[in-house]
N, CA, C and O atoms as a MOPAC input file, in Angstrom:
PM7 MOZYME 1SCF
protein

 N      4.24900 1    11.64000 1   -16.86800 1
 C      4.45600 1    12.83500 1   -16.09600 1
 C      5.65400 1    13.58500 1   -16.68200 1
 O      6.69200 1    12.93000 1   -16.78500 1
 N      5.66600 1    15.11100 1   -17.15800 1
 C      6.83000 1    15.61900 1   -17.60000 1
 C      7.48600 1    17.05100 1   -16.26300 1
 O      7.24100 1    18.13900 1   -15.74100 1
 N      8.22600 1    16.15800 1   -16.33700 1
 C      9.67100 1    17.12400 1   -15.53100 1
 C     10.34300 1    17.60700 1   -16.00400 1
 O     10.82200 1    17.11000 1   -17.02300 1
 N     10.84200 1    19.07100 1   -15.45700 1
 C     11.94400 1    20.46800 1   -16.03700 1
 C     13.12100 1    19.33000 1   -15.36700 1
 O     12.99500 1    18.54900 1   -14.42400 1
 N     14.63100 1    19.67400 1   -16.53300 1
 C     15.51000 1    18.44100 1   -16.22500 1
 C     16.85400 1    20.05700 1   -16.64600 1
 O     16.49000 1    21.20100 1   -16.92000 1
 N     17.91600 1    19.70000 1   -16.57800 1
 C     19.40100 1    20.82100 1   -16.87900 1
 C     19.84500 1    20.00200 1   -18.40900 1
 O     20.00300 1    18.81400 1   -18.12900 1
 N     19.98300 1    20.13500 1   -19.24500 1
 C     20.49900 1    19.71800 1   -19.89000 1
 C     22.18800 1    19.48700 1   -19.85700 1
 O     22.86900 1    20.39400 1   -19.37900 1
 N     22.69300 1    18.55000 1   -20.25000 1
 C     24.38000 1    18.35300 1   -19.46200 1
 C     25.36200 1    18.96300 1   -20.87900 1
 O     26.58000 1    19.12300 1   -20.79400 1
 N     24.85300 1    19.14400 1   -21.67900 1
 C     25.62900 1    20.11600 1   -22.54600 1
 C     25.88900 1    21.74300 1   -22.96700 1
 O     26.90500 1    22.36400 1   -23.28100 1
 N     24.18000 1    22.19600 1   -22.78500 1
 C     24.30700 1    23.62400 1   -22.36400 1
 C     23.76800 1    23.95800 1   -21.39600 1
 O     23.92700 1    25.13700 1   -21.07900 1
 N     23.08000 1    23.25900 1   -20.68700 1
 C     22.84700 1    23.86800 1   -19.33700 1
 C     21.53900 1    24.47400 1   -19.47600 1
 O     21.07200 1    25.06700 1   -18.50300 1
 N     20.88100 1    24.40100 1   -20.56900 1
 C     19.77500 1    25.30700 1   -20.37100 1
 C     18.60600 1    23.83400 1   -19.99600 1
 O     18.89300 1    22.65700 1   -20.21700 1
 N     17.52300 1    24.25200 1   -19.49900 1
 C     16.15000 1    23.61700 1   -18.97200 1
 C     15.16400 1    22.91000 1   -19.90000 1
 O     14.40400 1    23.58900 1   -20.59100 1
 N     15.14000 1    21.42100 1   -19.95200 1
 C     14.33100 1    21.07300 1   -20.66200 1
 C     12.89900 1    20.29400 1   -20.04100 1
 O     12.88900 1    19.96900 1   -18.85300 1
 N     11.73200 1    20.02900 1   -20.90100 1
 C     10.55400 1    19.08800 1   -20.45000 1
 C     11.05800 1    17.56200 1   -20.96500 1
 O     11.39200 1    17.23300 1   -22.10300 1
 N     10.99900 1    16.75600 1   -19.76400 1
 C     11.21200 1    15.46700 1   -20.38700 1
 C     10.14000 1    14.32300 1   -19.61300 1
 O      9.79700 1    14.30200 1   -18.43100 1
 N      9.78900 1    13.47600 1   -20.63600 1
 C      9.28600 1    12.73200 1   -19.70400 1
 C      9.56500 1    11.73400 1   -19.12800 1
 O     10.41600 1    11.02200 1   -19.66100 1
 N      8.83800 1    11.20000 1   -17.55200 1
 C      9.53400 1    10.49000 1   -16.96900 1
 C      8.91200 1     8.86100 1   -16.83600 1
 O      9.24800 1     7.98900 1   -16.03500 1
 N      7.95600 1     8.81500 1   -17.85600 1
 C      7.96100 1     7.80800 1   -18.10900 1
 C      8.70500 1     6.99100 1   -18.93100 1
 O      8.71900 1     5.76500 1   -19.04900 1
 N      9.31600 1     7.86000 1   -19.47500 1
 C     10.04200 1     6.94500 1   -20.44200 1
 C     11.11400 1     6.19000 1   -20.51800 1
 O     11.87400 1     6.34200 1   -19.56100 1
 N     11.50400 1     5.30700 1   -21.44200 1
 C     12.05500 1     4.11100 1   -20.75400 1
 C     13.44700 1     4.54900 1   -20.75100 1
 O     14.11100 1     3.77000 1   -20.06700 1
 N     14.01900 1     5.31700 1   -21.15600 1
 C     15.24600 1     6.35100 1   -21.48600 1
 C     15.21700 1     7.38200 1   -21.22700 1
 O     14.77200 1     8.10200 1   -22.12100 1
 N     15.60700 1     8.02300 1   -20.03300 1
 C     15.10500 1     9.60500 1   -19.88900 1
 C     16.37800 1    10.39500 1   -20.55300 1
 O     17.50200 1     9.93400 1   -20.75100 1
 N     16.01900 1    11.36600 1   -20.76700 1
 C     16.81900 1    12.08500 1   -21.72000 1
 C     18.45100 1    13.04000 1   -21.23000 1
 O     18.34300 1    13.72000 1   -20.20900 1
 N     19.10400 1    13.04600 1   -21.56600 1
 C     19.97500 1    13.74100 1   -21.01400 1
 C     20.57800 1    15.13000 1   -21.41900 1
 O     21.38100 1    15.80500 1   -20.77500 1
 N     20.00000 1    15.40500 1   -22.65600 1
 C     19.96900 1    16.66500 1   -23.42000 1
 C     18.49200 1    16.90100 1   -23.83500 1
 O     17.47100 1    16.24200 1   -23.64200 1
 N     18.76700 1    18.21300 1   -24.54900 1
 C     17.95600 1    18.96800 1   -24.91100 1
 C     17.92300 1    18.62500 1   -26.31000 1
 O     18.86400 1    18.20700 1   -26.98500 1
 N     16.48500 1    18.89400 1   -26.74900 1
 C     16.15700 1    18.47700 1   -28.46100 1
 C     17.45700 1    18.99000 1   -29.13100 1
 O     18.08400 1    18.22600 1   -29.86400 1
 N     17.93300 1    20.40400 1   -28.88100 1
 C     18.80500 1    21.11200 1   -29.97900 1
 C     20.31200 1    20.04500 1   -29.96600 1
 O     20.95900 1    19.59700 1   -30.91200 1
 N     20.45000 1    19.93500 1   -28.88100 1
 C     22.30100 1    19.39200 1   -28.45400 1
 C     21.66100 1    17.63600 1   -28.78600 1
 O     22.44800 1    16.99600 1   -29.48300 1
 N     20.81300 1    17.12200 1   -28.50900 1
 C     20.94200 1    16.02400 1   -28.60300 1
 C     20.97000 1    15.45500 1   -30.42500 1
 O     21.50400 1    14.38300 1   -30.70800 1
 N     20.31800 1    16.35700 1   -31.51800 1
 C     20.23500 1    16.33700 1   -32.73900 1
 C     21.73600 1    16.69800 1   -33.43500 1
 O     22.15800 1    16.33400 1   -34.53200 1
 N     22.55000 1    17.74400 1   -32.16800 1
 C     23.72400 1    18.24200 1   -32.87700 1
 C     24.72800 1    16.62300 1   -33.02400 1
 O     25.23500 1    16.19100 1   -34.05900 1
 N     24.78400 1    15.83200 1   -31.28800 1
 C     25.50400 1    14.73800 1   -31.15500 1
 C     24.93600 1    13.52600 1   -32.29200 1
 O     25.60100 1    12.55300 1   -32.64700 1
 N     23.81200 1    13.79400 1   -32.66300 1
 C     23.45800 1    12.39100 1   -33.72200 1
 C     24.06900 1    12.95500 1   -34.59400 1
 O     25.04400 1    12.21500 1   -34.72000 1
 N     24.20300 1    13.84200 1   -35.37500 1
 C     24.71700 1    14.31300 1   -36.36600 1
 C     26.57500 1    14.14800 1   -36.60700 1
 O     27.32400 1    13.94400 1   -37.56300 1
 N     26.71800 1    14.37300 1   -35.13200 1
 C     28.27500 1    13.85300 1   -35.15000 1
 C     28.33900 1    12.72900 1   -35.21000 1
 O     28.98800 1    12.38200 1   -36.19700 1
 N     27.76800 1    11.46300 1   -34.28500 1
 C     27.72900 1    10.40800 1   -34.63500 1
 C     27.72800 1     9.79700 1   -35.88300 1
 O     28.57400 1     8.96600 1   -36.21100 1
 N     26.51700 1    10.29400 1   -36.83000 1
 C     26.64600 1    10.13800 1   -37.76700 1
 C     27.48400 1     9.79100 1   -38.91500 1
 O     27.77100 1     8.83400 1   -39.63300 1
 N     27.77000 1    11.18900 1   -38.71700 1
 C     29.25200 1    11.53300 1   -39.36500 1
 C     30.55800 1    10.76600 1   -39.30100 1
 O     31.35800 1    10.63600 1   -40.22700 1
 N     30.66000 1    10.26000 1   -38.02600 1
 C     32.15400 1     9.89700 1   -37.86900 1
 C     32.60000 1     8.82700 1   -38.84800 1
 O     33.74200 1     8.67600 1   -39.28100 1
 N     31.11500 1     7.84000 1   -39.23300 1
 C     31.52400 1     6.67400 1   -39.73600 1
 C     31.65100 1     7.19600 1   -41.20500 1
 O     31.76900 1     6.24800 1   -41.98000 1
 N     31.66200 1     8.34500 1   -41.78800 1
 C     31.91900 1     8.46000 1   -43.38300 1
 C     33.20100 1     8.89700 1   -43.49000 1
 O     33.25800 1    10.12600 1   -43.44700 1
 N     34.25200 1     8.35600 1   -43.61300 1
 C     35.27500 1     8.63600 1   -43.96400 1
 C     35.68800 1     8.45200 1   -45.26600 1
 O     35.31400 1     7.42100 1   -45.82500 1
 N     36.26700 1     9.10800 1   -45.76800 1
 C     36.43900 1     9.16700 1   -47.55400 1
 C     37.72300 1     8.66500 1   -47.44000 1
 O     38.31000 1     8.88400 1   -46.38000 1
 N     38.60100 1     7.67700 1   -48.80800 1
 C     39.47900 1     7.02700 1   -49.29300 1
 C     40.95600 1     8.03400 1   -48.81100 1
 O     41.95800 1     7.73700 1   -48.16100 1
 N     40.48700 1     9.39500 1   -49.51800 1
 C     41.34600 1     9.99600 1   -49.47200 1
 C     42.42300 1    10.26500 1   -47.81700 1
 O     43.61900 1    10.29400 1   -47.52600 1
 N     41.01000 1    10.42100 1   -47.06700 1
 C     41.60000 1    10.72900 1   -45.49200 1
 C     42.40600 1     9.67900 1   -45.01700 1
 O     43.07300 1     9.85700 1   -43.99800 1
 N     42.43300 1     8.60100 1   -45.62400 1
 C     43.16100 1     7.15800 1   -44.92900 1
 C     44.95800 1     7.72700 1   -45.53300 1
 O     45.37100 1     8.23600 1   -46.57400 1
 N     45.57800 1     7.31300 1   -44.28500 1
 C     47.05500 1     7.39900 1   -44.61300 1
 C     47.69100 1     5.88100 1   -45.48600 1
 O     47.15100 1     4.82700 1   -45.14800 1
 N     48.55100 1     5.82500 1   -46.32400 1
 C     49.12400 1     4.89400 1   -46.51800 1
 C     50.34600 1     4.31000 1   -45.88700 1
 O     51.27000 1     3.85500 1   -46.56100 1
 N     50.33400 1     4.33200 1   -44.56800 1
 C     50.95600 1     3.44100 1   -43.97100 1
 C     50.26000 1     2.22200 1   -43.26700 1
 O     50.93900 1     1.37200 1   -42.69200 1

């Protein structure tokens, strides 16, 4: 069964479904932006490390 849900990052209206075993808490666009940060966080380059 799919239900209109608020998305908790922009607020705009998404279809999600409610069968699923994880219901969603964003929207396709914001939820692809946060994997992408996720992503990201773990590549840190040599250079960015301080030497202390």
């Amino acid at each position: 069964m799919i239900k209109k849900k608020e998305c908790l990052e922009c607020k705009k209206e998404f279809d999600f479904d409610t069968l699923a075993r994880y219901p969603r808490k964003y929207c396709k666009d914001c939820s692809a932006k946060r994997k992408k940060m996720w992503d990201e966080q773990w590549k840190v380059k040599f250079e960015d490390l301080s030497e202390d």
